[in-house]
C-alpha positions in Angstrom: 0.0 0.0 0.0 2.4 2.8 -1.1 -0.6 5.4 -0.5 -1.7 4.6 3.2 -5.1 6.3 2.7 -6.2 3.9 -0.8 -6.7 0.4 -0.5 -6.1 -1.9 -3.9 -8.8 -3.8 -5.5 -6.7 -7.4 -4.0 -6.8 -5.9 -0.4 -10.0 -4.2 -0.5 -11.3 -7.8 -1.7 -9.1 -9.6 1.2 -10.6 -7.0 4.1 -13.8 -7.7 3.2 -13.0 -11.6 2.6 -12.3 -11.4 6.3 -15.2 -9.6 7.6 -17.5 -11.9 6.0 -15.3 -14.9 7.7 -15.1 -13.2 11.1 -13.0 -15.8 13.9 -12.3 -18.1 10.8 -10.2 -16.0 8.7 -7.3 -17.7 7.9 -5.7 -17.7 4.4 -7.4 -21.2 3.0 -11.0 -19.3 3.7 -9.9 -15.7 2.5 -9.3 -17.2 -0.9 -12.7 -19.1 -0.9 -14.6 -16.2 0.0 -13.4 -14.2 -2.6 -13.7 -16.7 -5.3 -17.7 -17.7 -4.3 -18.2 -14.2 -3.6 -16.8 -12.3 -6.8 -16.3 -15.4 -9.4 -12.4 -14.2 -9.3 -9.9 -16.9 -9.1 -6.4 -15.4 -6.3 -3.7 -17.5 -5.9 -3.6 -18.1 -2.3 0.1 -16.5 -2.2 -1.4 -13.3 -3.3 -3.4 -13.7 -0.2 -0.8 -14.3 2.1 0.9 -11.2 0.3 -1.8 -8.7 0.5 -2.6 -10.3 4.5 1.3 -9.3 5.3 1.8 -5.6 3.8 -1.9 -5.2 5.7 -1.2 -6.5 9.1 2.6 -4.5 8.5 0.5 -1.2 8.0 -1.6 -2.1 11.0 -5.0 -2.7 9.4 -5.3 -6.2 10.2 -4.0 -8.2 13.0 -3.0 -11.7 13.3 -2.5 -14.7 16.0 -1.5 -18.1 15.8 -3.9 -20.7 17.0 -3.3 -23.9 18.7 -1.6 -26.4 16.6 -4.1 -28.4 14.2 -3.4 -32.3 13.9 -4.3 -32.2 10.1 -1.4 -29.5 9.4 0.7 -32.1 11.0 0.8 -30.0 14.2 1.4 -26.6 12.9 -0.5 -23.7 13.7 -3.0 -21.4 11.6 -2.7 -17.6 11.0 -5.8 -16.2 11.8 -6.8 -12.5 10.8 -8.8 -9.6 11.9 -9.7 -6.5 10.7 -8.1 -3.3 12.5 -10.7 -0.2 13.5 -7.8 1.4 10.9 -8.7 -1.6 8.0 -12.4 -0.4 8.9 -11.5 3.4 8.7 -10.3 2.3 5.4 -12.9 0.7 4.0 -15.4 2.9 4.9 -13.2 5.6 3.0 -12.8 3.5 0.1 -16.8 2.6 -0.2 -17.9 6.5 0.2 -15.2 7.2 -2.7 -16.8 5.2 -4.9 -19.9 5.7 -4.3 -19.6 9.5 -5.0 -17.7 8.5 -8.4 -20.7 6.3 -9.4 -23.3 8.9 -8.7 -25.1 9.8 -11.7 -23.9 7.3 -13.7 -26.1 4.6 -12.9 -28.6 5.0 -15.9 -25.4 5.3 -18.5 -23.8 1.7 -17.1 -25.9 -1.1 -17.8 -24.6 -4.9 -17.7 -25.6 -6.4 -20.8 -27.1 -9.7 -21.1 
């Protein structure tokens, strides 16, 4: 995030990935979401990229959980959203909104 106050489309995407997921944001999930949720296919490393540079700017935080037996005893990342992340989304959304107004009648999908 070289601009601190814009968010990308990936991260935008991966914020509200784990809202949606809430205590079960974990990587594995965040990728899911977004796929059944916007028909995009992410590479789950582009996840784990876009969760990093986040959590470095402070808009998500992380904690490891207990170890899980079917990741032969190794731990998962789980994520949440920072009141910062929130700040930022809510920024984000208004921004858009205001470049959509009035344009609603001229953009039509097509069938």
């Amino acid at each position: 995030m070289g601009d601190k106050d814009n968010l990308g489309q990936l991260e935008h995407l991966v914020l509200l990935a784990v809202l949606h997921l809430d205590d079960q944001a974990y990587a594995v999930p965040v990728v899911d979401q977004i796929r059944e949720r916007t028909g995009r296919k992410v590479a789950r490393a582009q996840v784990y990229i876009a969760l990093r540079r986040l959590e470095r700017h402070g808009v998500v935080s992380s904690k490891l959980s207990e170890p899980v037996a079917e990741r032969g005893g190794r731990p998962r990342r789980y994520f949440r959203v920072e009141p910062t992340g929130l700040a930022l989304l809510r920024d984000s959304r208004r921004s858009i909104d205001q470049m959509w107004a009035g344009l609603e009648g001229l953009i039509e999908e097509q069938s």
